[in-house]
N, C-alpha and C positions, 0 to 999 in steps of 0.2 A: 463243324461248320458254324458260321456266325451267329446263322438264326438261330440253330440249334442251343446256341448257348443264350440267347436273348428268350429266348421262349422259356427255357429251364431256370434261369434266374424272374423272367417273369412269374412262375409259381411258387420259387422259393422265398421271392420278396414281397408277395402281394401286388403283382402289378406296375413297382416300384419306378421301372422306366419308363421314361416319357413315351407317345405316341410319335413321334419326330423322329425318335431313335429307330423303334422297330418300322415304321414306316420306311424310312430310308435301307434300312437294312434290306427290306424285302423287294424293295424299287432298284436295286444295286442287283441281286440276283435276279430279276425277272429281267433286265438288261443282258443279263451274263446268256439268260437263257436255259437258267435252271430250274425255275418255276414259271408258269402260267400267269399274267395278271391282268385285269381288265375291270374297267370302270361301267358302274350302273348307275343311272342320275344323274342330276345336272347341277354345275356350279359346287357352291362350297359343303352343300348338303351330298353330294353325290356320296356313292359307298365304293370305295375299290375293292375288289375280290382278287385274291391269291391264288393258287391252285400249283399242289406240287404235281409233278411231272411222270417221277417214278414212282414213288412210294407216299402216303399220306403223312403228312407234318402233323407232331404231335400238337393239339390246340393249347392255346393259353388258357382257357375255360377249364372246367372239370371233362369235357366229353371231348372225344374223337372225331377227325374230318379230315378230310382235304382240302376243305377251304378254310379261307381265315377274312373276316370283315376288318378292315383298318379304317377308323374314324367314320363309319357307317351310321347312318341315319335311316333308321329302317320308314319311314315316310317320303325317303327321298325319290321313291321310285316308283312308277306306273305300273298298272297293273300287267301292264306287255308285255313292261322289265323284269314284272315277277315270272313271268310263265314263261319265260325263257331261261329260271334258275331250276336247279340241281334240288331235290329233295333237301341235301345238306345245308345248301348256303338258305332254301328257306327256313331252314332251324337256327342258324345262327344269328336272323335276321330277327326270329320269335326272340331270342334270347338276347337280343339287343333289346328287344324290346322291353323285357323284363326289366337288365339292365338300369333303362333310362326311364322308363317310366311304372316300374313296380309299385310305385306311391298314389299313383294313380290308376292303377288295376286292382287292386288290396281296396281305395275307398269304395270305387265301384260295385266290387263284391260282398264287402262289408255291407253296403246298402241294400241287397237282396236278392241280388242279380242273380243270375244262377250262370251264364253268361252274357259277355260285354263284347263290342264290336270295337276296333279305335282306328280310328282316321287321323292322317296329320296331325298328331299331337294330343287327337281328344277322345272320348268315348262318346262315340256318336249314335249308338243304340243297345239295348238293354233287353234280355230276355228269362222270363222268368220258367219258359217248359224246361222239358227235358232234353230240349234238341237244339237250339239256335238257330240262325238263321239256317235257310236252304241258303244250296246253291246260287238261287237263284236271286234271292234277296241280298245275298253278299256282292252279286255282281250288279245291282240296280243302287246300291248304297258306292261301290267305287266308282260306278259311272258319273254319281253326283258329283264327289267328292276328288274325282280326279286322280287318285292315289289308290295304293295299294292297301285293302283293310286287312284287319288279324283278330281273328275270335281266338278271346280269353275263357275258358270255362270255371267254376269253382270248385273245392272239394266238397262232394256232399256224402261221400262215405265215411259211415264209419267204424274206422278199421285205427286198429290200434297200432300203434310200435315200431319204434326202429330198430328193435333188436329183434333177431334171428331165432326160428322156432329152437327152442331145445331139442335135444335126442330123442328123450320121451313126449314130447309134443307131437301135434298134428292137426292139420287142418282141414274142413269138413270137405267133399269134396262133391260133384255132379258128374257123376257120368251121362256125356250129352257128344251128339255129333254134329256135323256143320254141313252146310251145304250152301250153292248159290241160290238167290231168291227166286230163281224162275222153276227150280227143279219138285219135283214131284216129291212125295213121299216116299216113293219106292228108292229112286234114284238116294235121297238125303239119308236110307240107311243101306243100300246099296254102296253108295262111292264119298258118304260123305266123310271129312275128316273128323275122326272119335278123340276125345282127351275126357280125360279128369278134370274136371275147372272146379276150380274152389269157391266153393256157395258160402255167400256171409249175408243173414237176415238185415244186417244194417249197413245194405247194399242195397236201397233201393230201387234203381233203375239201372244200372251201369252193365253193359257188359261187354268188357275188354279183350282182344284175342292177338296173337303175332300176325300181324302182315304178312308176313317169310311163310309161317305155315298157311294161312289161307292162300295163297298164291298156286300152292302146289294141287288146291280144287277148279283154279280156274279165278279167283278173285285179282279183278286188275288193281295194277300199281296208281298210288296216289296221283294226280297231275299238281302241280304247284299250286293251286289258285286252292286244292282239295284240302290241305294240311292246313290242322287246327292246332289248339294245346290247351292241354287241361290242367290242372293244379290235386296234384292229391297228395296228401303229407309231405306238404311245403314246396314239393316239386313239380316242376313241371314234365307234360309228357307229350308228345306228337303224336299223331293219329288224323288217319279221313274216316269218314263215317261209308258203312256199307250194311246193306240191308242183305242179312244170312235167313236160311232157314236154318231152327235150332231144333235137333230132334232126341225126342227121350223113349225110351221102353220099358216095359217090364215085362213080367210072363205071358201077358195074358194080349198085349197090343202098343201097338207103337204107335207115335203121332210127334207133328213138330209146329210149329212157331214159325210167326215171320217176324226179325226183330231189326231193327237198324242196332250197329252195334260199333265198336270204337275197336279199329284195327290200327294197333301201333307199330310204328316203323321203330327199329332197334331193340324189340322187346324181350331178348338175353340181355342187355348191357344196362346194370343196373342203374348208371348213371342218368338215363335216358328216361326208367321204367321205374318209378317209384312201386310199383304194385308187386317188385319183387321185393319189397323193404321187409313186409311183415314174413312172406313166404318165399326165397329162393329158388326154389323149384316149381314156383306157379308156373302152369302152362296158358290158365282160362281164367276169366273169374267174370261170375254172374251172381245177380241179386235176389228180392226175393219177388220182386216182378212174372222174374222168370216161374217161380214155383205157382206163383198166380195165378199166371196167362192160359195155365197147362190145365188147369188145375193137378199139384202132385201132391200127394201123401209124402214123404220122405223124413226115413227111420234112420237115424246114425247109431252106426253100434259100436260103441267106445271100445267093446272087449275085442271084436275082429277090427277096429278100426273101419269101417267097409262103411258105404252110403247103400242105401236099397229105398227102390225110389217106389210109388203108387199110381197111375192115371187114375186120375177121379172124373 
């Protein structure tokens, strides 16, 4: 197929064809009727969107979709026009973002930001917690500004490597269960979802979990306007924020946390999940916040490998 080969020479050449070419190519099948396409925005800034029909078009990007942005100006469009997008095409619109203006989210961050807001072209607010704006204040900042905003977060873990645990390696781990934030204590060791998440002391505050698997306790899917991205070992990562109870045990008593916490969409697919960089097989990962909050004693024992934790 045409595109098929425009797309596959797109990542053997860097990009090399013009935007004229693959544009036309894709406006010639969405005629045919072969793919989906439709316009978001107005005038010369507007974004077209693709969308195949049967099966998903491999992207020209390093990641996977069904859509494809062509000549997209991620400020081109209202926040209406955002809420009316597909989880995917608001990823692609972040990574347009990147794209075009990574020169300008990098000074941002360098500056001390811990997260950045950007409006139209600029960085129109700056935050130094742990959390960014609410909800609510991202939607009183697009009301000003008329446009669609997009929180940048920064890396502040740290966590080494992009190379792959060895055989004889391994990484620390918390056995901890999950639950929604209205549920009880009994309920969150009762029904909550249990995993291994891998505890790194120089993991401040973060703690990361799959979308896919919180869903299956009951945590709703992102809304468009919800998706964020964060930056961790150079990459970026998508996520909405949702407030879990996190609960831990030992022999003697159990108890949990109520944490707001970073639920990433795609988080098998490394391309998407930097936080499978250092560890493949991570399912969870929490800081040492977490060991704080509880207060926990926790013993690692390199000979069985095994974590065994203390309520204090």
């Amino acid at each position: 197929m045409e595109i098929e080969w425009i797309l596959r020479s797109l990542g053997e050449r860097g990009r090399s064809i013009p935007y004229t070419t693959v544009k036309a190519a894709l406006m010639r099948m969405a005629a045919q009727g072969t793919i989906e396409s439709r316009k978001v925005g107005q005038g010369r800034r507007g974004s077209w969107l693709f969308r195949g029909k049967a099966k998903p078009i491999e992207s020209s990007t390093s990641q996977r979709s069904n859509v494809h942005l062509i000549h997209a100006d991620p400020f081109a469009i209202t926040p209406e026009q955002r809420d009316r997008l597909t989880a995917d095409e608001v990823i692609f619109l972040y990574d347009l973002l990147y794209e075009r203006y990574g020169g300008l989210i990098k000074s941002a961050l360098d500056q001390g930001a811990r997260y950045v807001v950007l409006c139209d072209g600029n960085v129109v607010s700056r935050y130094s917690d742990a959390y960014g704006p609410t909800d609510e204040e991202l939607k009183l900042l697009e009301r000003k500004h008329g446009k669609a905003c997009y929180v940048v977060g920064a890396d502040v873990i740290e966590e080494a490597a992009w190379s792959q645990l060895p055989l004889a390696d391994y990484y620390p781990t918390l056995p901890i269960l999950l639950g929604l934030s209205d549920w009880s204590d009994k309920q969150v060791f009762e029904q909550g979802f249990m995993m291994n998440a891998d505890f790194d002391t120089g993991n401040p505050d973060v703690a990361a979990f799959s979308l896919d698997d919180l869903t299956k306790i009951g945590v709703q899917p992102p809304r468009p306007d919800e998706l964020r991205s964060d930056i961790h070992l150079t990459r970026p990562f998508y996520y909405a924020w949702r407030t879990l109870k996190i609960g831990a045990k030992d022999q003697r008593a159990s108890r949990s946390i109520s944490k707001s916490c970073k639920c990433l969409v795609r988080w098998t697919d490394v391309r998407v999940n930097p936080f499978l960089l250092a560890n493949p097989q991570r399912t969870g990962f929490v800081g040492r916040d977490v060991m704080l909050r509880f207060p926990l004693m926790i013993i690692l024992d390199a000979a069985k490998r095994t974590t065994r934790i203390r309520l204090l």
